[in-house]
N, C-alpha and C positions, 0 to 999 in steps of 0.2 A: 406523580412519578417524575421524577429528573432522571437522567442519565449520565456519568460520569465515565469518560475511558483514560486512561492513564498507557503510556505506549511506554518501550522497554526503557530509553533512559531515565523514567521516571522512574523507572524499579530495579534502576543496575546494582542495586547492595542494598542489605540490609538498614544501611543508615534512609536511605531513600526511601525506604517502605515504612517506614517508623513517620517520615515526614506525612507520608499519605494518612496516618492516622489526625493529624492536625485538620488537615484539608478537611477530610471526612466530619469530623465532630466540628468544625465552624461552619458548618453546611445542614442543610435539614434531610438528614441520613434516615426518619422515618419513614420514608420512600423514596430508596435510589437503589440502582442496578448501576452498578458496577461493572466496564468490559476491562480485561488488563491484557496486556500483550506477554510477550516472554518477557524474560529477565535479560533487561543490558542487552549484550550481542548474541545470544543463545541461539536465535534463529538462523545467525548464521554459522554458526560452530553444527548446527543441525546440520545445516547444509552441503558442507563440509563432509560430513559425518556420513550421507549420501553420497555426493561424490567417490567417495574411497569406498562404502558397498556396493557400489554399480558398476565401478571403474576398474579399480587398482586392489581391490580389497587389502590394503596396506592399514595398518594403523589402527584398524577401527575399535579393538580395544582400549588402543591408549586414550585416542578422541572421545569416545565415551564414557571413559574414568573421570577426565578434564572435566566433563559436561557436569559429572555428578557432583565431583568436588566440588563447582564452584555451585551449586545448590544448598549442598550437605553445610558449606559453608556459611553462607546464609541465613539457612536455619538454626544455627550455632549462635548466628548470629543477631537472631530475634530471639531467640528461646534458650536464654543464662540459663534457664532449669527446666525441668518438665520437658524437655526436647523429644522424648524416645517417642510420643505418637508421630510429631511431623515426619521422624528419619525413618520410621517404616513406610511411611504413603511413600516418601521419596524413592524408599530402596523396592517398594512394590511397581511402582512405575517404571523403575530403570529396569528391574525384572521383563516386565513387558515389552519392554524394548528391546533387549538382550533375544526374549525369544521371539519375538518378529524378527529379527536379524537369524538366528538358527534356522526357523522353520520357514519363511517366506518363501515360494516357487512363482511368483509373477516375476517379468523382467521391466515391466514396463517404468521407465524411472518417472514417469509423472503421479504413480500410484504409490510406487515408494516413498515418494517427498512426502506427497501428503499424512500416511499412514505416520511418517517418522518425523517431523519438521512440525506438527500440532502438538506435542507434547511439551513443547516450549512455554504455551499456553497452558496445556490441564498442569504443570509446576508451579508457574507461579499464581494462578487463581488459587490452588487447594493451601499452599502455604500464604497465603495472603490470608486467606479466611481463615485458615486455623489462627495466626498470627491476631487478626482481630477480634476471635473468640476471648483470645487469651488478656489480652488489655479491657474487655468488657461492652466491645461495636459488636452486637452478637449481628453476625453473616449466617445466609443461607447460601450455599454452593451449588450454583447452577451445572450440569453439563449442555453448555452449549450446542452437540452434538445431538443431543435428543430436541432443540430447537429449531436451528435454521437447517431447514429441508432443502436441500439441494439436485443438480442432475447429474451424469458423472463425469463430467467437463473437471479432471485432477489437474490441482495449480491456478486455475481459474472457472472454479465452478458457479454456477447460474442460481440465485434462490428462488424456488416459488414459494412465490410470497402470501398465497393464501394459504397451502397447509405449513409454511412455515408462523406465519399469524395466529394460528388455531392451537400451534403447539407453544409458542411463546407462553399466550393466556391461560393455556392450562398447567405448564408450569409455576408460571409468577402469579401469584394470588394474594391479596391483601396490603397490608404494611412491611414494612421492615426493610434492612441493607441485602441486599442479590449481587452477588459476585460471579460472574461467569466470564467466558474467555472469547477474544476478540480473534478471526481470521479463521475460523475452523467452523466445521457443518458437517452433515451425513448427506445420504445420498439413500438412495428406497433399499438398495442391497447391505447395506445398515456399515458401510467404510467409510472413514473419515473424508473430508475434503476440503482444502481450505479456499477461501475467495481469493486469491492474486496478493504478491506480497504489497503489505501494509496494510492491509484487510481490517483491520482490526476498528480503524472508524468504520467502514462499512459495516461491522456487525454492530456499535452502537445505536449507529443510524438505523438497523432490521430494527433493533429490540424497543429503540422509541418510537416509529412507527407502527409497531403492532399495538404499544400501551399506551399510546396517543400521548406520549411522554409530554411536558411543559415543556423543558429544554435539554440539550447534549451541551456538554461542554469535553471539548476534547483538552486535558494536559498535553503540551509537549515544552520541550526545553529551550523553546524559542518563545519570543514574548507575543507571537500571533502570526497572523497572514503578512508575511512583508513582502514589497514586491520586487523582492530577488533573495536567490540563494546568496546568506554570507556567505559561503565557503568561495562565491566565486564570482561575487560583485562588491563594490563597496558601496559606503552612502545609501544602506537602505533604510527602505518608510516605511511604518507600520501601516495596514489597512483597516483603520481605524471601524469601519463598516463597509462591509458591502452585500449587494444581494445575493440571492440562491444563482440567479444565471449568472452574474459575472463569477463570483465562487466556480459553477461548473463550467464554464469555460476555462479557467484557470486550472482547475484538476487537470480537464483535456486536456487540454494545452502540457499538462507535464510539474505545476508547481505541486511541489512534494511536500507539503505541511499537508495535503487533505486528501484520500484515497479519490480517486474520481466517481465511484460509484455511490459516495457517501450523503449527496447532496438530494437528488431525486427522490429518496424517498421522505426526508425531512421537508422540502419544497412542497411534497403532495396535500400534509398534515398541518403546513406553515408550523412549524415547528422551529425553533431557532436555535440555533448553532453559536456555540464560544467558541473559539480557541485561545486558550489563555498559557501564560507562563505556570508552572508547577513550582518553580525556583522562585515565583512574587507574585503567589497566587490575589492578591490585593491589587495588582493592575490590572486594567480595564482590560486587553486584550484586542484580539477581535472580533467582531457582531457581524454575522452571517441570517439574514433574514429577508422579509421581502424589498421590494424597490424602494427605494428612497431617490426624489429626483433632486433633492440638493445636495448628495455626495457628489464630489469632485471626482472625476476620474483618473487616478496616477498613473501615468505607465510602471508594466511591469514586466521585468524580464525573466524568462525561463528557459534555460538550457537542459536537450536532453543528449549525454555524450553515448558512445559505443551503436549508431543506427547503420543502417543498410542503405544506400541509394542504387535502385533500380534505372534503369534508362532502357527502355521496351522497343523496340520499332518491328515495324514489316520486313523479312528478308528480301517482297519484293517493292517495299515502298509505297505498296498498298495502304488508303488511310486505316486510322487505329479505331475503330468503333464500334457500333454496339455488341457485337459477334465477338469478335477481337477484348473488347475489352469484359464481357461476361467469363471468356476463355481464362482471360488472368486474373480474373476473382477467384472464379472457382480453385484454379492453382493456390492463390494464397489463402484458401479456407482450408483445403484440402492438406497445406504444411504448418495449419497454423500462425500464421505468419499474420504478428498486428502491425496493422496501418496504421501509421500516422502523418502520411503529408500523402495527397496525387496530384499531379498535374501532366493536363494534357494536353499535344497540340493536334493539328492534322495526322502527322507520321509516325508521333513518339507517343509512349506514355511514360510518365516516372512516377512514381513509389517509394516513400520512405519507410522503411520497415524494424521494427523490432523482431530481431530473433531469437527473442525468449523461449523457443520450445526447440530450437537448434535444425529448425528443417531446411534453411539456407540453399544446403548443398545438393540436396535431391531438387528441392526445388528449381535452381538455375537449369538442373540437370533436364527438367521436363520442361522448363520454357525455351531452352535451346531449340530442342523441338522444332520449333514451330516460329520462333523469333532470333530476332539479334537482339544481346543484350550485352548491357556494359556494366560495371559493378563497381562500386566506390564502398569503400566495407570503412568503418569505425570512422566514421560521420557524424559529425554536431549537430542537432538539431536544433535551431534559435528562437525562441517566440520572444516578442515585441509587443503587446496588447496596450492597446491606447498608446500608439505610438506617434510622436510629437515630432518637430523640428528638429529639435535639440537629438532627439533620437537618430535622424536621418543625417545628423551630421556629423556622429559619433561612427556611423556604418562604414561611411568612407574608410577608415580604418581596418574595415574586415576586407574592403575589396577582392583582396587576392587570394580571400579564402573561399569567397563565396560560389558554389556550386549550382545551385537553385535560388530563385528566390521567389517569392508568392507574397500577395499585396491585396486586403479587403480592407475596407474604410476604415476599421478598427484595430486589426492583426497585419502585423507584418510577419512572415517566416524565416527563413535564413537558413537553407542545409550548406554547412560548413566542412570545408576539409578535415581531414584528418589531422591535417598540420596543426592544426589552432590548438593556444595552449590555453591551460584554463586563467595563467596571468593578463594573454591579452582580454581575457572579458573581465578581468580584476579592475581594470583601468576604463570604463567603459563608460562610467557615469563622469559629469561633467565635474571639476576637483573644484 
């Protein structure tokens, strides 16, 4: 069994989907599961599409028409004839959607996303495998949902992994192409729920560790692992090879070609990971596997923009420790609130946070309480991994942005003003 996932720009149009039928047949498609994500930006037009049911209730018919059209379009657009079974699955699905929006009484908007934001995925799977029937890659359509067992942690739900294991294997049975959908899972009370956005290698990575897959290869529209975001470095290098731990430090850390949760489980089964270009599928890419000790180590930079910097102390100056700081864990489990940087001294603690679930404000509100706190809101966060010379002389540069910084033999951190623009990290590499 191989495993192949394919992420939305791979399947922004119809012309893109027809591409994936080549990929497919110069491949040994006799045994491969297929994860696909939504189509193009769909997931965020979902999301959208939430916002204005939660919020504003403005619009939400038109947003929804949008959603369909550019599906129905699609389908139109693989399927010159014989089109009328895809446009009824289409028009049954957006039915279902319509009346989860009528009838739904939860308010809780983490339950909503998920319930309404997975459909982005059961669309383009079912029109993907209808579409392959029709050119002659006969597909089985998996519901992923009936797979990865989850808990009800909506927006970033947890797998167990053994009864999700158990339901894998007794869906997938034998030979053949398996198409099922990446980011999305159930939970024991049988509602949807997806893994954290970008999920969708995460669910590759479940489905080849349960079928002791050979290999994952993730498409995306970059030519592999490089060690910086184009959009906001130049001069980067491909990462030709590297292992599962520097791979998951690298997820940690924030580089966005790989889900972070994606790695652990292929690492368990030594399982090896592609990431390859979709746009020249024939280049090498990059090889994610185990250690190799005569890879060179690149530096690589990873910026995460929009964080939180916390800055904690005693009102009476009392040190910050074990009491004290169990006190403000529990706070940030309590508002959901993901960590990613602390540092602490005698007096202070600080905190870098993501406020992906929006509990910010309650929370400062309960640590007042009880501390002084000071707040530095849409903060940069900068990692440096295998950080050089050359790197240390580029920093000078950020000086008068810098707010925090943190230093381990390998990673350097860097919480960054708010000022910083994303052209001063455009210029950061040596010209």
């Amino acid at each position: 069994m191989i495993v192949y996932k394919f992420g939305g720009a791979s399947i922004k149009d119809y012309k893109s989907i027809k591409r994936l039928v080549k990929i497919i047949r110069n491949n040994n498609c006799d045994q491969m599961m297929l994860i696909v994500s939504a189509m193009g930006k769909t997931t965020n037009s979902m999301e959208d599409l939430v916002a204005s049911y939660t919020k504003s209730y403005k619009n939400i018919k038109a947003k929804l028409e949008l959603i369909k059209r550019f599906h129905t379009d699609i389908v139109k657009g693989l399927f010159p004839k014989n089109r009328l079974s895809a446009l009824k699955v289409v028009d049954l699905l957006f039915n279902e959607i319509d009346k989860f929006l009528k009838l739904n009484k939860e308010n809780d908007y983490n339950f909503i996303y998920d319930q309404l934001v997975s459909y982005g995925e059961i669309l383009s799977s079912i029109i993907i495998s209808k579409y392959f029937n029709s050119v002659g890659l006969k597909s089985k359509w998996v519901d992923a949902r009936s797979c990865i067992i989850t808990d009800e942690y909506y927006r970033d739900a947890n797998v167990d992994f053994e009864k999700t294991s158990k339901s894998i294997k007794r869906k997938i049975k034998g030979k053949g192409l398996f198409i099922s959908q990446g980011f999305i899972g159930s939970n024991k009370k049988s509602f949807t729920t997806t893994l954290g956005r970008e999920g969708s290698d995460y669910s590759a990575a479940i489905f080849a560790h349960a079928l002791n897959a050979e290999l994952v290869t993730i498409w995306k529209d970059v030519r592999g692992v490089l060690n910086a975001d184009p959009r906001y470095f130049n001069k980067t290098k491909l990462l030709k090879k590297i292992s599962y731990e520097e791979a998951i430090e690298l997820a940690f850390y924030g580089a966005s070609v790989i889900h972070p949760k994606t790695l652990q489980p292929l690492k368990k089964k030594n399982i090896p990971l592609y990431v390859k270009s979709f746009l020249r599928p024939s280049r090498e890419g990059t090889l994610i596997s185990k250690h190799d000790s005569t890879v060179r180590n690149i530096p690589s930079h990873i910026v995460k923009w929009n964080r939180v910097l916390l800055k904690i102390s005693s009102k009476d100056f009392s040190f910050i420790v074990e009491k004290k700081i169990s006190l403000i864990f529990s706070m940030l489990s309590k508002y959901k609130m993901k960590v990613e940087l602390i540092q602490n001294s005698a007096i202070s603690f600080s905190v870098v946070l993501n406020n992906k679930y929006g509990g910010l404000d309650k929370l400062l509100d309960e640590l007042k309480e009880t501390f002084k706190v000071s707040v530095d809101k849409e903060v940069s966060l900068f990692t440096i991994r295998h950080f050089n010379r050359i790197s240390l002389k580029h920093i000078k540069k950020l000086n008068q942005n810098i707010l925090l910084e943190q230093r381990t033999y390998k990673t350097l951190q860097l919480v960054l003003s708010k000022n910083i623009k994303q052209e001063n990290l455009f210029g950061f590499f040596e010209r």
